[in-house]
C-alpha positions as CSV (number, residue, x, y, z in Angstrom):
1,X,-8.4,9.6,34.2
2,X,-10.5,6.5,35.6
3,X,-8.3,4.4,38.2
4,X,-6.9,1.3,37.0
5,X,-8.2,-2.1,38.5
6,X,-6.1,-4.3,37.9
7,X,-2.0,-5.6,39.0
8,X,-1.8,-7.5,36.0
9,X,-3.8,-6.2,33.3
10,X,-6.1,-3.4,32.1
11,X,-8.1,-3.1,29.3
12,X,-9.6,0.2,29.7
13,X,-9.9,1.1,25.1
14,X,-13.0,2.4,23.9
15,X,-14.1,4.1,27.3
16,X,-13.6,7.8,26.3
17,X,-11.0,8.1,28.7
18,X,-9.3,12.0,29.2
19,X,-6.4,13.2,31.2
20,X,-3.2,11.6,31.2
21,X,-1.8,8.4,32.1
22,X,-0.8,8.9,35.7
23,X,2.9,8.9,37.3
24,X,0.9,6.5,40.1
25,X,0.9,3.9,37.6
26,X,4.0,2.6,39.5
27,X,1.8,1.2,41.9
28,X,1.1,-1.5,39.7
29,X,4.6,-3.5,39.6
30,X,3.6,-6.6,38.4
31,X,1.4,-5.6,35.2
32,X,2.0,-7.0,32.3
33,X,-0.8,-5.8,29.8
34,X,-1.9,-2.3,29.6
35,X,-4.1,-1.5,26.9
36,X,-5.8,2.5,26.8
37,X,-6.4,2.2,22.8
38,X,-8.8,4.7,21.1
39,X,-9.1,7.1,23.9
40,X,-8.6,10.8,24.5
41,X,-5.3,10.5,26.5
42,X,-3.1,13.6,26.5
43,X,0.3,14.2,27.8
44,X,3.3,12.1,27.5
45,X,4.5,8.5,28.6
46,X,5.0,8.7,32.6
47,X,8.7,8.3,33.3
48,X,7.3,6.1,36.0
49,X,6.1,3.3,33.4
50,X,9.5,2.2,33.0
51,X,9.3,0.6,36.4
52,X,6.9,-1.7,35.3
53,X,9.5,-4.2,34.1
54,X,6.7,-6.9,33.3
55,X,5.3,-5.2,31.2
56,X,4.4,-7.7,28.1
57,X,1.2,-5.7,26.4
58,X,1.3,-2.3,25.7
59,X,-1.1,-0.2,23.3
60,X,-2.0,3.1,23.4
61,X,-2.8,3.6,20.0
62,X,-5.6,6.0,18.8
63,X,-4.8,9.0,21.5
64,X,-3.9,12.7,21.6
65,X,-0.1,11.5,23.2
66,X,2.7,13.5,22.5
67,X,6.7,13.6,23.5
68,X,9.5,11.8,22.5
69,X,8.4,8.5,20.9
70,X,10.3,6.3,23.4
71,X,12.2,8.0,26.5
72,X,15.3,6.5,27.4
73,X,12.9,5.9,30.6
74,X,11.6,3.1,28.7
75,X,14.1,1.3,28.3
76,X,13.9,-1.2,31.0
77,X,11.0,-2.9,29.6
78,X,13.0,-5.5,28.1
79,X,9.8,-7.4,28.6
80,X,7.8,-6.2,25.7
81,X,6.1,-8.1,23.1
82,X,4.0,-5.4,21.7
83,X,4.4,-2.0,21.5
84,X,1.7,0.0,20.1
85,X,1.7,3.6,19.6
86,X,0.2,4.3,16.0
87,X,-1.9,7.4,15.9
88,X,-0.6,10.0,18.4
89,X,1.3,13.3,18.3
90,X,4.9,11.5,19.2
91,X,7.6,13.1,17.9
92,X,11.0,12.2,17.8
93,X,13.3,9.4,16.3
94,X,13.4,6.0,16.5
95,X,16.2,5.3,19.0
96,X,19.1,2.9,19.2
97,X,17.7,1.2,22.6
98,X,15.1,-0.5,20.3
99,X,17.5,-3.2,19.5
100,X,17.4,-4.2,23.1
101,X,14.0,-5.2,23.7
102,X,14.5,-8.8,21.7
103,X,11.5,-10.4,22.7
104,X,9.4,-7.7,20.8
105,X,7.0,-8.8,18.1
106,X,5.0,-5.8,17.3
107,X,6.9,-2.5,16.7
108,X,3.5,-0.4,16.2
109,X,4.1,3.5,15.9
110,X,2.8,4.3,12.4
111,X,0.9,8.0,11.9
112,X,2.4,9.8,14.2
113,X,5.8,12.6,13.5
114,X,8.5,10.3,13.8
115,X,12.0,11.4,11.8
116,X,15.6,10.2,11.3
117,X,16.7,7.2,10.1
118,X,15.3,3.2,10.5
119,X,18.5,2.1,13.0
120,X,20.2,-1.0,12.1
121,X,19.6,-2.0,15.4
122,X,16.4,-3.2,15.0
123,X,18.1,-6.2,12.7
124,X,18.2,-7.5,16.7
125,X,14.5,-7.9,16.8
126,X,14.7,-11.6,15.0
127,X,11.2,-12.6,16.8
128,X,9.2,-9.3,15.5
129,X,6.5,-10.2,13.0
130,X,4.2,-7.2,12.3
131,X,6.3,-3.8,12.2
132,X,4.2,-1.0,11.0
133,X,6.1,2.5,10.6
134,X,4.0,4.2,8.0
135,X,3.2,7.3,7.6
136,X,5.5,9.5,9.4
137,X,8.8,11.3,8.1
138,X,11.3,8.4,8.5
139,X,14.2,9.1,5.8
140,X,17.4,8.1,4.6
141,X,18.3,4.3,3.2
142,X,16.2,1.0,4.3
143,X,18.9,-0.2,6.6
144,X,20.1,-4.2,5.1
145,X,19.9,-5.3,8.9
146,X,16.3,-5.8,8.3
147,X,17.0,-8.8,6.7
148,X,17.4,-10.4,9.7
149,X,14.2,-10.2,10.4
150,X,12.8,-13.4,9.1
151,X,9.8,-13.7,11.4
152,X,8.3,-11.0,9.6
153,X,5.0,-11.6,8.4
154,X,3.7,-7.9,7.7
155,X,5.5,-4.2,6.8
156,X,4.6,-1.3,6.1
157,X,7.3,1.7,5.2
158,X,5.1,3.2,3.2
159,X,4.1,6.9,3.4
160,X,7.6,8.2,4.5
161,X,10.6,9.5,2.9
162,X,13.2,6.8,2.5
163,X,15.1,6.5,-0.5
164,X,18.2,4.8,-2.5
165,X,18.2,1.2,-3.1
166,X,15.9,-1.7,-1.9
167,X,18.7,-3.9,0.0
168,X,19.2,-7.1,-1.4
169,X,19.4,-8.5,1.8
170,X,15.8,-7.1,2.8
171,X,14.5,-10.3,0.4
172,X,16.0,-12.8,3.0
173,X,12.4,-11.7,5.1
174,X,10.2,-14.9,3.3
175,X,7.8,-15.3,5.5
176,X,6.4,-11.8,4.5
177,X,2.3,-11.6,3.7
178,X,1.8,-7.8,3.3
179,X,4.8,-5.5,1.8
180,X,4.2,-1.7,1.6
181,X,6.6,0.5,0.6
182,X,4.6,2.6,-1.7
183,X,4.9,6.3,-1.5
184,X,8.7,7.1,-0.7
185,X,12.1,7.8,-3.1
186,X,13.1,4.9,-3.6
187,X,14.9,4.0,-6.5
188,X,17.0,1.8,-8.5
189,X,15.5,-1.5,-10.6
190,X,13.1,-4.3,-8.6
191,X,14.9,-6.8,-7.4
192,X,15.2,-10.0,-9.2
193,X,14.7,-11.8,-5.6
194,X,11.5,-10.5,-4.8
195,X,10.6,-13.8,-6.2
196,X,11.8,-15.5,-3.1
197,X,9.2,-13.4,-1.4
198,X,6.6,-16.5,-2.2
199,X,4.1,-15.9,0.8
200,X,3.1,-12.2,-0.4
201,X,-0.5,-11.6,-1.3
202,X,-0.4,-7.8,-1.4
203,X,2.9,-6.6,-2.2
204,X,2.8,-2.4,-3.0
205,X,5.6,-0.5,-4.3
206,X,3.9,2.4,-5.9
207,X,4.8,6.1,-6.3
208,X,8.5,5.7,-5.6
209,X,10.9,5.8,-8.4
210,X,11.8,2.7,-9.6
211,X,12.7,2.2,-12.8
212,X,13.3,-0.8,-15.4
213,X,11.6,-3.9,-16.3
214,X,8.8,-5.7,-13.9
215,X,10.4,-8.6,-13.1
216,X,9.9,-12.2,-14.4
217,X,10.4,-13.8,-10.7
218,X,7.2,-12.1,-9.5
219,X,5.5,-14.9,-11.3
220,X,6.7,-17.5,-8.3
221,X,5.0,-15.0,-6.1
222,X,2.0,-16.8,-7.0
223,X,-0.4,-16.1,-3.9
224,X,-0.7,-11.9,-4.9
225,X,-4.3,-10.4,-4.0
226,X,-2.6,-6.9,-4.9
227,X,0.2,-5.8,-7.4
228,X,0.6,-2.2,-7.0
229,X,3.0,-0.8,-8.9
230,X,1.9,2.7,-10.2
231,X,3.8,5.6,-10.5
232,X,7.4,4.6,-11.1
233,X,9.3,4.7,-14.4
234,X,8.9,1.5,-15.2
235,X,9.8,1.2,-18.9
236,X,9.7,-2.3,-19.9
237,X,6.7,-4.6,-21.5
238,X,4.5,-6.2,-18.8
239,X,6.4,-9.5,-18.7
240,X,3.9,-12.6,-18.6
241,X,3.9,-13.6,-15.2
242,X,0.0,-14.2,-14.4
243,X,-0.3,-17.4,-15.0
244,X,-0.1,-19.3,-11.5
245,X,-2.0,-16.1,-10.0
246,X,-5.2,-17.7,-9.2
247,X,-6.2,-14.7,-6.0
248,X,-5.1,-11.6,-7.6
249,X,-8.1,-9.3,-7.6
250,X,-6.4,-5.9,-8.0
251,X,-3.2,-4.8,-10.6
252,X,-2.6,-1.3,-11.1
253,X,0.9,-0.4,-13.2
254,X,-0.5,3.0,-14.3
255,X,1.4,6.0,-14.5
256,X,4.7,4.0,-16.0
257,X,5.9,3.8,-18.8
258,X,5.2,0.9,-20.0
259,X,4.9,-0.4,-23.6
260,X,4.1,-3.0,-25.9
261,X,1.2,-4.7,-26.3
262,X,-1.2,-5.4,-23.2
263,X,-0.8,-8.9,-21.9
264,X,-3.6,-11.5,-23.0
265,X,-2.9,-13.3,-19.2
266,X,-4.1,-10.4,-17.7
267,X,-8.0,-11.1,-18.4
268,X,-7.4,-14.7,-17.5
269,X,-7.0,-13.7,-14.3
270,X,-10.2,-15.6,-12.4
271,X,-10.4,-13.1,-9.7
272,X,-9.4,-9.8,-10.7
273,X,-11.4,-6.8,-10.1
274,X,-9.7,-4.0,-10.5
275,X,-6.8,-3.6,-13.3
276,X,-5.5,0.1,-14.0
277,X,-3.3,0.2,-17.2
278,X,-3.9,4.3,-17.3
279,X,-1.0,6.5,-18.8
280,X,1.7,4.3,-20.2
281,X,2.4,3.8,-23.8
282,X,0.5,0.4,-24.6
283,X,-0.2,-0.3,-28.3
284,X,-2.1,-2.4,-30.0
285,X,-6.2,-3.2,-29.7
286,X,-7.6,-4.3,-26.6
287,X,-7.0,-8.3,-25.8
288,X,-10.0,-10.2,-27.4
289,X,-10.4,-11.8,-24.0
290,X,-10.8,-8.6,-21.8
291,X,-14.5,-9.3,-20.6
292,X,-13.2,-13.2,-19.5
293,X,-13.1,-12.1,-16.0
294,X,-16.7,-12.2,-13.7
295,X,-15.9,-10.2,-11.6
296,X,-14.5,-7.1,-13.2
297,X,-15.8,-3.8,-11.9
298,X,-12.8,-1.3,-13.3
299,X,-11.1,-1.2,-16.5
300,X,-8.9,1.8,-16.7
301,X,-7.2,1.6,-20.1
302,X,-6.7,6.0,-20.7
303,X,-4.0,7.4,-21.8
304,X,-1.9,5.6,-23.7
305,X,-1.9,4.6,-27.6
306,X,-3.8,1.7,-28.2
307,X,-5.8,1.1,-31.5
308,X,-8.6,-0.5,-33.2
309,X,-12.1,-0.3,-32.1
310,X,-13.8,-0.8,-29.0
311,X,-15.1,-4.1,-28.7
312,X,-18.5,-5.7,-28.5
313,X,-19.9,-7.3,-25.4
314,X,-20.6,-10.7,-25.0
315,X,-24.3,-11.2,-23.5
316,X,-23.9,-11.9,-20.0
317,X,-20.4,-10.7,-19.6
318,X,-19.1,-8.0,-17.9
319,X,-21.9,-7.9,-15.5
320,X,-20.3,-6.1,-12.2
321,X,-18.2,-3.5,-14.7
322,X,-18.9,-0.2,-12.9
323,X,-16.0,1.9,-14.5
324,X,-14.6,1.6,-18.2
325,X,-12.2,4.4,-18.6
326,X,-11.1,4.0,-23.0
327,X,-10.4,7.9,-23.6
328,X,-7.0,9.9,-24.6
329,X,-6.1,6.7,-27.0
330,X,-6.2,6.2,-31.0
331,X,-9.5,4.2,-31.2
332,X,-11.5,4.8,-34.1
333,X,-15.4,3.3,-34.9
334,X,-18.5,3.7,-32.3
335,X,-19.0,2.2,-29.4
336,X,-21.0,-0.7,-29.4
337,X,-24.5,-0.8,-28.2
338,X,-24.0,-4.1,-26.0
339,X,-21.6,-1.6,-24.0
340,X,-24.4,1.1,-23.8
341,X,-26.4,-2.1,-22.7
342,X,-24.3,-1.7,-19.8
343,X,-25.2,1.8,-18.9
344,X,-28.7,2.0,-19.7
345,X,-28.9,-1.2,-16.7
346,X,-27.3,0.6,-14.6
347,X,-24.5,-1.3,-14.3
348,X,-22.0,0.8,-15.4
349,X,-21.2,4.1,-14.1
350,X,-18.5,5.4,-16.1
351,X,-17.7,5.0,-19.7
352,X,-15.5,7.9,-21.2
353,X,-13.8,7.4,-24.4
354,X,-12.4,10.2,-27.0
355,X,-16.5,11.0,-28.5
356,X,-15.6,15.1,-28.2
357,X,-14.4,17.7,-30.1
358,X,-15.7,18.8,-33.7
359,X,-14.5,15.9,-35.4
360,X,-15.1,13.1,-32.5
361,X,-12.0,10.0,-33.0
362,X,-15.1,8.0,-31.4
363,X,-18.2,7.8,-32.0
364,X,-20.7,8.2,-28.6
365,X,-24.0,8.8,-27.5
366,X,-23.5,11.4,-24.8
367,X,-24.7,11.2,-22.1
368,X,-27.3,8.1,-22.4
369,X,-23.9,5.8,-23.5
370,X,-20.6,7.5,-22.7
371,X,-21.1,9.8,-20.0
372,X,-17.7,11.8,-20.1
373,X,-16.8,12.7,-23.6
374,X,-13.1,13.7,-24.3
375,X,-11.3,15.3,-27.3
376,X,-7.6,16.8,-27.9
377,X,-4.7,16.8,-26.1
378,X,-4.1,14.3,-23.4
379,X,-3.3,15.6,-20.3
380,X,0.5,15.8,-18.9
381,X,1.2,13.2,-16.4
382,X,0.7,14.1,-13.0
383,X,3.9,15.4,-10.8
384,X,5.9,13.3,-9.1
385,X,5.7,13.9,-5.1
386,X,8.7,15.8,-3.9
387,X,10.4,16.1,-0.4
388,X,9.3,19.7,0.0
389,X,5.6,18.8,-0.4
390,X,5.6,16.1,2.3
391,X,7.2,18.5,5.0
């Protein structure tokens, strides 16, 4: 590995850098910033870096490290205001002695093969403001310490196995911007005091297994860029919170089971882009205003049991559509020719509705209009993910 130049700092990322960080590196008792990200480091931690009790800066993300994901040689650097370790081979748990380094404000060690539990001891860390712990194998409960933590601007859980309840105290962290906890077991109803969670523009809670209404508070969350919600069992109507949502450009609820009749508020949405209503059990024809927004490029209404007939398009509107998902529903009629419009101008990619079978529900002009033709049975809905698959 190259020799480092500096007593107080080294920024030696992006320099293809092999070997492994030296036991020498005690040498070096007054840095304060050492920074090796997006290397080719192998090996451990040294044992010797826990001399360096200066030690503000550390990131050694994006490398081929492995060991225990902090030694108890570490734990003088009661220093630290970012640790960085995303993207290796640690292994290990997240360990008591993190609640002692109070001056931390990143806690960095995402995508690597961390288990056990979240400690409560990290409810110590009031000043830490990004914490990002996904994807790993972290389990049990979401400890209610964290609520402490009201410096927090963004988190990510998401991509582990934690489950039971959201604590309510977690919704005491309202300086959040970014909340991910998508793609874990957790459970139980959304809490009615995510609307004090009023900083949030992208707020993700999919594929867990929440169940119950979507709450009317999330309408004083009024600053959402992304409401993802899919794959839970929600089982409520979509409640009309969209009003004071002037950013959001992406909703997805699919996969629920949702009913009643899609929202109207939706399509005045001014920025939205994307909005996936896929496999729930909406009724009803599509809202008259659905082509409203400029800038929509996805419509995914399949898969659930909404009625009438699909409708025309307004000249000029609709122009960025690139997907328009309508099949496995009960609509009846032809599709309009101001919706071919779209395809033959190559502005729309994808239009599938149910224009298959012997006796087509809808009529289609394969493939010049609707390019994926569907008849029969709709399909079951896809598995929930299950402990033994993640391990």
């Amino acid at each position: 590995m190259h020799s480092f130049i500096s007593n107080t700092d080294t920024a030696t990322a992006f320099n293809n850098l092999v070997g492994t960080i030296p036991e020498e590196i005690v040498a070096l008792p007054l840095l304060e910033n050492l920074n090796v990200f997006a290397n080719s480091i192998t090996g451990g931690l040294p044992t010797s870096l826990g001399t360096l009790t200066r030690l503000i800066f550390l990131d050694v993300e994006r490398n081929l490290l492995s060991g225990p994901l902090i030694a108890n040689s570490l734990v003088p650097l009661q220093k630290l205001q970012a640790l960085r370790l995303s993207r290796n081979e640690f292994t290990g748990s997240i360990p008591t002695i993190i609640g002692k380094w109070v001056d931390l404000e990143q806690f960095w060690i995402s995508n690597n093969r961390v288990v056990g539990t979240i400690p409560t001891e990290i409810g110590n860390l009031k000043k830490l403001k990004t914490s990002f712990l996904y994807d790993n194998s972290l389990e049990g409960n979401i400890p209610s310490q964290m609520g402490a933590l009201t410096e927090m601007s963004i988190l990510r859980l998401d991509g582990n196995i934690l489950e039971g309840r959201v604590p309510e105290e977690f919704f005491q962290m309202t300086n959040l911007e970014d909340l991910r906890l998508d793609g874990n077991f957790l459970s139980g109803t959304i809490s009615t005091h995510i609307g004090r969670l009023t900083g949030l523009g992208d707020l993700r809670l999919s594929e867990n297994l929440f169940t119950g209404n979507i709450p009317n508070q999330l309408a004083e969350v009024s600053n959402l860029k992304n409401l993802i919600l899919f794959q839970n069992y929600l089982n409520s109507t979509i409640p009309n919170i969209f009003g004071s949502y002037s950013q959001m450009e992406h909703l997805d609820v699919s996969m629920n089971f949702l009913t009643g009749a899609i929202p109207t508020s939706i399509f005045a949405l001014p920025a939205v882009k994307f909005v996936y209503l896929s496999n729930n059990s909406f009724i009803g024809p599509i809202p008259s205003n659905f082509q409203d927004p400029p800038g929509l490029r996805d419509l995914y209404l399949d898969g659930n049991f909404l009625s009438g007939t699909i409708p025309e398009v307004q000249p000029g509107r609709l122009q960025e559509l690139n997907e328009a998902l309508f099949n496995y529903n009960l609509f009846q009629g032809s599709v309009p020719q101001s919706f071919c419009n779209l395809r033959l101008d190559a502005v729309l990619d994808d239009l599938f509705t149910d224009c298959g079978g012997e006796i087509p529900e809808v009529q289609c002009e394969f493939p010049d209009c609707c390019n994926r033709c569907f008849s029969g049975e709709r399909p079951p809905r896809r598995a929930k993910r299950t402990r033994e698959m993640l391990r």
